[in-house]
N, C-alpha and C positions, 0 to 999 in steps of 0.2 A: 504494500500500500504506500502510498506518496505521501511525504512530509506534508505537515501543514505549513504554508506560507511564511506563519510566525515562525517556525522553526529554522527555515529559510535565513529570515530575519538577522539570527541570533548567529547562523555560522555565515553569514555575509558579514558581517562588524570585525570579524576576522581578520577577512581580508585587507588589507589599508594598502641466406642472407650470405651476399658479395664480400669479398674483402672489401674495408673500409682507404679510403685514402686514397683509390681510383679516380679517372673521369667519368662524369656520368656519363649513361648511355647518349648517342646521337638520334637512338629511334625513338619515335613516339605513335601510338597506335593512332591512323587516322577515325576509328571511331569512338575513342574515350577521348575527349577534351574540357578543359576545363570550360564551365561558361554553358556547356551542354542542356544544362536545364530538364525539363518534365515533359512529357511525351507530348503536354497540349502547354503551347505556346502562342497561342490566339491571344491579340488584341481584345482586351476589355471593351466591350459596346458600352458601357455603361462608365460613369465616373466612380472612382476605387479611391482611397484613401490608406498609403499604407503608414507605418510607424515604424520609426528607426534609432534606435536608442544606440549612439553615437557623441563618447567622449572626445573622442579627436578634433568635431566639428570647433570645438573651445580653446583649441590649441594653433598654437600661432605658427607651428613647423608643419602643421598637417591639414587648418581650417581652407586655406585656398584649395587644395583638391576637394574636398569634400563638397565644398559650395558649387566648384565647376560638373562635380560630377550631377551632383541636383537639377543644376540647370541644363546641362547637356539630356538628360535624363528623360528632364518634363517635356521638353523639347519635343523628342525621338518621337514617346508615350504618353501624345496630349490628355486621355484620358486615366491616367495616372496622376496620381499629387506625394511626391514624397516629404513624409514633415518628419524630418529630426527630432528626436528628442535629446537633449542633453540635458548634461553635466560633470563635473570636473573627476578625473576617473578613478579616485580615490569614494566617489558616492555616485556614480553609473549604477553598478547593482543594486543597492539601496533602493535605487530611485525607480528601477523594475520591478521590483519586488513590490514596493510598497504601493505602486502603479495598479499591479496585476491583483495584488489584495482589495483595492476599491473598482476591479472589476474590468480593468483599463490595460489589456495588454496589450503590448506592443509586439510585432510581426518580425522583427530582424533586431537581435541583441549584438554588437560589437565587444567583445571580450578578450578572453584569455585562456589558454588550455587548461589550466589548473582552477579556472570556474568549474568545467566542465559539469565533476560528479556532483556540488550543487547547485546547478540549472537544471540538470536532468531531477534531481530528488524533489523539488520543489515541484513537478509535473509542471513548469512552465513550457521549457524546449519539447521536441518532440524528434521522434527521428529524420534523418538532414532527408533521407532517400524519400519521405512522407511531400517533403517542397518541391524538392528537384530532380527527383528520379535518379535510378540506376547508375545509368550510364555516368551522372557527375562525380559519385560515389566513388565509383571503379575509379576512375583519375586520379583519386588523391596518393600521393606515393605511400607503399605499404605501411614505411615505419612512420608516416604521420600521421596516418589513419589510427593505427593501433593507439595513438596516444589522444585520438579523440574518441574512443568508443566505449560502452558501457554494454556488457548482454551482448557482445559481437553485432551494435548499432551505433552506427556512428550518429553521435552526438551533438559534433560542434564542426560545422564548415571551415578549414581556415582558409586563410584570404593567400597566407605567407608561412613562410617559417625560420627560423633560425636553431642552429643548432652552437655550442659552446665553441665557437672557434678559435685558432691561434692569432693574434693579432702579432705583429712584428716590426718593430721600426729600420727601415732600410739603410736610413743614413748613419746610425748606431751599428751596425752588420758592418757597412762600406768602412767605417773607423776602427773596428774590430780585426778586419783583415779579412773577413767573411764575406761569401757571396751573396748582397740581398735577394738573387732570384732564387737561390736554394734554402730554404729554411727545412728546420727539424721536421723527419720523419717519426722519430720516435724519441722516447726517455734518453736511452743513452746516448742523440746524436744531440737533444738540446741539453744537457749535463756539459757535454765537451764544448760547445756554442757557450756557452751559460760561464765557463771558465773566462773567457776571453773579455765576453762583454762585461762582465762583473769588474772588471779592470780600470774601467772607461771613466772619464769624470764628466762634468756636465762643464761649459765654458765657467761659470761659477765657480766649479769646483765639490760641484753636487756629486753624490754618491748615483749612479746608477745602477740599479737592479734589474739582474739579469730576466727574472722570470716571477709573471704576479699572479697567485689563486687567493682567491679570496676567501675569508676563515669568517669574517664579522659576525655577529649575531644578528644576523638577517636571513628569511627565510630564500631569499637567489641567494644565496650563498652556499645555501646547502645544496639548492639543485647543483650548484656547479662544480660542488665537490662528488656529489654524487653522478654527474657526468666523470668526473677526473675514474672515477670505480670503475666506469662502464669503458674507459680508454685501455683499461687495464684488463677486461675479457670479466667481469663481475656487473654486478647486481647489488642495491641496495634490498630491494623488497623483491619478494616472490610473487608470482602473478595472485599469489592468495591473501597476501598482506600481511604476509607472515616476514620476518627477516630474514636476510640472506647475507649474511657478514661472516661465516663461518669459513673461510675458503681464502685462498691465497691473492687471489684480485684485490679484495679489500684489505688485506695486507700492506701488500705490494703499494697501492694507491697511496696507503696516508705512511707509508715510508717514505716515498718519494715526497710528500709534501714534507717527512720530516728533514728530510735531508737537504731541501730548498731552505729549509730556515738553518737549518744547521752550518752552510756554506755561506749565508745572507745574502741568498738569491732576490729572496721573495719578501717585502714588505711585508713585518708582523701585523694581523690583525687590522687588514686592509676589505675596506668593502670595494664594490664594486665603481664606484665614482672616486674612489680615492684611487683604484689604478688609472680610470681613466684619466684623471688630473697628472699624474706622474708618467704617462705614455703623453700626453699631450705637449708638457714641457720634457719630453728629452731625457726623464730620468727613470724610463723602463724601457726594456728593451720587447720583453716577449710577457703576455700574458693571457691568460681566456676569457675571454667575454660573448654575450650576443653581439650579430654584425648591428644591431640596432644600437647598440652602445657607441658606435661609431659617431653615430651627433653629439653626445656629451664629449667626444673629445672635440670632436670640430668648432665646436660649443666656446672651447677652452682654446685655439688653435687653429685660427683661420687657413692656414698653410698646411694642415696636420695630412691634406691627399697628397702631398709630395714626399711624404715619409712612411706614409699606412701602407699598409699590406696585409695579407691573409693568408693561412694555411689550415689546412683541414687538423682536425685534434691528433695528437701525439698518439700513438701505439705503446703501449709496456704490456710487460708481459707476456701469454699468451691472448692479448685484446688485438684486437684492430681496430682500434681509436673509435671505439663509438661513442657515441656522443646524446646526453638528454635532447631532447625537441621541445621549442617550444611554440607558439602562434599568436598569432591576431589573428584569430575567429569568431564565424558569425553562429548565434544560438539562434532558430529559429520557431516560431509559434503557429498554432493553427486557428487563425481566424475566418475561417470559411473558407469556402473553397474561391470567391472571387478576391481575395487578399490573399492568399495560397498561390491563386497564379499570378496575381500581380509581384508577387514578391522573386518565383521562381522566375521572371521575367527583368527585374531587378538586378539580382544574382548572374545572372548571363552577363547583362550589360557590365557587369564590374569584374567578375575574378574570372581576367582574359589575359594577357601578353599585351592588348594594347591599350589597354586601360591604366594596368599598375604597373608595367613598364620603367617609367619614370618614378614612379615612386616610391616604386621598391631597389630603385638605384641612384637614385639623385636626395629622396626626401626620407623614408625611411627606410634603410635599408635590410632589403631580408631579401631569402631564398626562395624560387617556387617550391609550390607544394603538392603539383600536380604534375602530373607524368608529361601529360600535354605541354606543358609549359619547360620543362627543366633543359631548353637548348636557350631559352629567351637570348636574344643579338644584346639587349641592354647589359641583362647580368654578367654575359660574358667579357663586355668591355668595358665594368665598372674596372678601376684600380684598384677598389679595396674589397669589393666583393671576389673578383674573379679567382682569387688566389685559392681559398677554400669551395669551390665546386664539386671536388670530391668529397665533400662531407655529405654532400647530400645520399648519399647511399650509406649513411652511417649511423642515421638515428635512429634512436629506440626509445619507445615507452618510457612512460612512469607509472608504476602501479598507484591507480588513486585509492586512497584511503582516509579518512575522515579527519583525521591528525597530521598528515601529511606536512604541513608548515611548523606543528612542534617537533616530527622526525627531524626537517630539517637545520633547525636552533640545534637543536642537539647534536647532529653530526658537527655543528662548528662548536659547540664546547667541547666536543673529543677532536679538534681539530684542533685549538686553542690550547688545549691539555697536553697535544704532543709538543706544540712549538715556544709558546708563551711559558707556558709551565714544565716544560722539558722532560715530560714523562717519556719510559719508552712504550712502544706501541703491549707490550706485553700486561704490561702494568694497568693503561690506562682501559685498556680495552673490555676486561672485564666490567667494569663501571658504567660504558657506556653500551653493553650491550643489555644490563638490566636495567639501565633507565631508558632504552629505546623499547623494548618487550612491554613496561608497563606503560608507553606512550601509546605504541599499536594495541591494548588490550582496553583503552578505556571508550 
């Protein structure tokens, strides 16, 4: 049975397979494309009014697309009216939920993958293949599918994706003595890269650091260490939500983190804006982030495309650098069947090649997420996307589970525990596998 609403509510507040490291494939099936839509795509005789609860529309690096695309829109589909709903994306959810509670739901949600399991528990969403049929389904590429699905249904549309990738400063490489078109394939080739650049000063006289993960007590932190597991051929959770930390990957993973602080690789106790800032000015060399993360350096570093680069995730161990998924995806609702197809009509006209295009390479940048799409001419001649292309055959799931952002706090105080507090992995490890057991049990 479905949660109630209020229940909704209360965990929204919350909120605030190929070898990896390939090219992707050059084919793409002429009959799954993204944009494909539902078997009936007729023009509404009638006037329709749909609803789009859209944070971005508020945002001053994203609001001109979204306005162009409305108007392009109504244009095309005179009897169509798209009205936005916003607000600021820290109260987006909120603002549906508490919408859909006085009755008022809206037909296309703008979110995030880790909304996912509750949109779907709230019985708001419904399934995507319910809007837009089959055929758009099949498009989405396997491992980003799996990390939008619930009951073997996919859940949440995404528009894009991004997986943890290698970010790398070229002009830092070039003063190293290193080639910046060649960056690390693996653990022990950035270890040996990581000796050189650790060396380097900033013209100040600033320390640079060779390589940055992030530990903070923030929940992307832990996705991204939990990606660092899955680079390593592990798992954090089992597809049952049970734990999976028993086994040499996760080992191996927060060794290697330990030995990044042990050598003063890696900025202690660095979030994810703090590397950005320190990759923006010159004083990191290599570290992981979303490609979306890329505008808070640019943010910090108007020149920052003349140094950025990209690389697909590191390999250790028995891994092949696979890598968490994440999205800007759409939740959608069934508001009858003449907003049903207004909306799968919608959806076509937006997640195509030439629609995000641009956006996904100039304004926000992320990867396709559709088979259709993953040759797009844009992504391959961005400068700072093009470099990790081959991640895209690399990601995988996250098992959702209800707790899923205090798993992840917790993975960064046993992450903290090995570097900050210098325990060794043997010691610390017991402690934080009985406080992650009663984390997954409540």
């Amino acid at each position: 049975m479905k949660k109630l609403i209020a229940s909704l509510l209360s965990a929204a507040i919350l909120l605030g397979t190929a070898a990896c490291g390939g090219a992707p494939s050059s084919s793409a099936p002429a009959s799954s494309a993204a944009g494909g839509g539902s078997s009936s795509m007729e023009e509404p005789t009638e006037k329709v009014t749909i609803k789009f609860a859209n944070h971005m529309v508020l945002e001053n690096g994203t609001k001109d697309f979204w306005e162009k695309f409305k108007s392009d829109f109504e244009t095309k589909h005179p009897n169509i009216t798209l009205e936005y709903v916003t607000a600021p994306y820290d109260q987006i959810l909120n603002t549906v939920i508490n919408m859909a509670g006085g009755g008022d739901k809206v037909d296309i949600f703008l979110g995030e993958t880790s909304w996912t399991p509750t949109v779907e528990e709230s019985g708001l969403a419904v399934p995507v293949k319910n809007i837009v049929g089959d055929q758009m389904v099949a498009d989405v590429l396997p491992g980003v599918a799996k990390a939008h699905m619930i009951d073997g249904d996919l859940y949440a549309l995404p528009l894009y994706m991004t997986p943890f990738v290698l970010f790398y400063n070229k002009d830092l490489f070039k003063q190293a003595g290193l080639d910046p078109d060649t960056p690390p394939k693996t653990y022990d080739e950035m270890l040996k890269m990581a000796e050189k650049l650790s060396k380097l000063k900033t013209k100040d006289g600033n320390t640079v650091y060779a390589f940055g993960q992030t530990t903070a007590s923030v929940a992307i932190s832990g996705a991204s260490l939990t990606s660092m597991v899955y680079n390593f051929g592990g798992r954090v959770l089992n597809d049952d939500g049970t734990l999976a930390t028993d086994n040499a990957a996760f080992k191996d993973a927060f060794s290697m983190l330990k030995t990044l602080d042990e050598k003063k690789y890696n900025p202690q106790n660095a979030k994810l804006k703090d590397l950005r800032n320190l990759f923006a000015l010159g004083q990191l060399a290599m570290y992981y982030d979303q490609s979306w993360g890329y505008s808070g350096i640019q943010s910090i570093n108007s020149n920052a495309a003349d140094f950025t680069a990209t690389a697909a995730p590191l390999s250790g161990g028995s891994g092949k650098g696979e890598s968490v998924v994440s999205s800007h995806c759409l939740f959608l609702m069934d508001n009858g069947d003449a907003r049903k197809k207004a909306s799968a009509i919608l959806i076509k006209e937006l997640i195509n090649a030439d629609t995000l295009g641009d956006f996904m390479s100039k304004v926000n940048l992320a990867y396709p997420a559709y088979t259709s799409m993953k040759d797009m001419q844009a992504i391959k001649d961005s400068p700072v996307l093009k470099g990790a292309l081959g991640s895209l055959d690399c990601v995988q799931p996250t098992t959702f589970v209800p707790a899923l952002n205090d798993l992840n706090l917790e993975l960064c105080t046993f992450a903290q525990g090995l570097t900050v507090g210098k325990k060794t992995f043997d010691s610390a490890y017991p402690g934080f596998k009985s406080a992650a057991q009663k984390i997954l049990q409540q």
